[in-house]
Structures are given as C-alpha cells and as structure tokens.
C-alpha positions in Angstrom: 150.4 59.2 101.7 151.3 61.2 104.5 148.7 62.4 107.5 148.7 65.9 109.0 147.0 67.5 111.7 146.3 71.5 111.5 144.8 73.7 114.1 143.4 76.3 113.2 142.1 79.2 114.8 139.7 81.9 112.4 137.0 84.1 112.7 133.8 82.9 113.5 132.2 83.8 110.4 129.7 81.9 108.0 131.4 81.1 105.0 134.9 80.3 106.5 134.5 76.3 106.7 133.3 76.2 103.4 136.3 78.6 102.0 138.8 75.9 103.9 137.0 72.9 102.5 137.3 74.3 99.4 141.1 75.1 99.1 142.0 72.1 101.0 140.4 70.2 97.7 141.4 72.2 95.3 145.3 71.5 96.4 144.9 67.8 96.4 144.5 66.9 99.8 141.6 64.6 101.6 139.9 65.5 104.4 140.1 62.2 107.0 138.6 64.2 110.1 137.4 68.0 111.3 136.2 69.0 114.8 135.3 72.7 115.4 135.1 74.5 118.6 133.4 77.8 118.7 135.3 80.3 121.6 132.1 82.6 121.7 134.0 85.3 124.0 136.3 85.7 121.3 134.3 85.6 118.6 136.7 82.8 116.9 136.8 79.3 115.6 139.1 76.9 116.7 139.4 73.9 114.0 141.1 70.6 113.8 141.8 69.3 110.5 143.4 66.2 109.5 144.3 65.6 106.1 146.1 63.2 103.7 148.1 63.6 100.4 151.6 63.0 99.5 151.5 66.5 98.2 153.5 69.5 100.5 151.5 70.8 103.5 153.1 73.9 103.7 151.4 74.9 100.0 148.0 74.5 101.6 149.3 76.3 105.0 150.2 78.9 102.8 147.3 79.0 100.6 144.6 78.6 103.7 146.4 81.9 105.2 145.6 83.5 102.6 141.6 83.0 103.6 140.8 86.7 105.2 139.1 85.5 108.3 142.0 82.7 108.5 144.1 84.1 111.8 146.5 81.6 112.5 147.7 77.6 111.8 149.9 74.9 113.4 151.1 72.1 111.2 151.9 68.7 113.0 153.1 65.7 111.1 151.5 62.5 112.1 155.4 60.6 111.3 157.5 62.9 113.3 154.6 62.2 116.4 154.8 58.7 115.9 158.9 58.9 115.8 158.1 61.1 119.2 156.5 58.4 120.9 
C-alpha cells in the first residue's frame, strides 16, 4: 500500500468534508490522518489528507475536483519524500 498526502484548499462550506470523505471511500482509499485549517478572511478551508490504497491517486484527485466547492489539490507521494530525504 502506498501513502499520500493531499492539500487541499475548498470553500468553507458545510457539507464539503463529508462530500470528500465520501468519495475518498467510495474509490478505495483509507483515510490514515485529516487536519483542517479554516482561513476565515478567505472564506476557505485548507485540508490535509493522508490516505492509503495501492489504487491510483490521481483517480481520486480527479474525482475530488470534481466536488463544486473543491478549489484546488496538491498530490505528494510519501515514497518519492522519503527517496528526497
């Protein structure tokens, strides 16, 4: 199983972490951590997901994007960070 790390930044709307959860399980992946920070001038959520699954990440970047209040994500593999360090 392979670990990735996605920031995400999205609207700060109610339903939005729930909608992520929910696709994130649907296409096979577990959730192994989540921290949310709220930037309150902008309205916006910035959140930090880490997730395993030997299934492609870029299927669930592609599929999270397509969540409306989903603005923007940054994929980072946890092997090519290691190999980095």
């Amino acid at each position: 199983m392979q670990q990735h790390n996605l920031t995400i930044t999205a609207r700060h709307q109610p339903v939005v972490l729930e909608r992520l959860l929910q696709v994130t399980r649907y296409r096979g992946f577990n959730v192994v951590g989540m921290t949310m920070f709220p930037v309150s001038e902008l309205d916006q959520l910035t959140i930090e997901l880490s997730v395993v699954s030997d299934k492609s990440v870029d299927n669930l970047k592609n599929q999270l994007l397509k969540i409306i209040d989903i603005e923007q994500i940054k994929v980072e593999d946890q092997a090519l960070q290691k190999f980095m360090a």
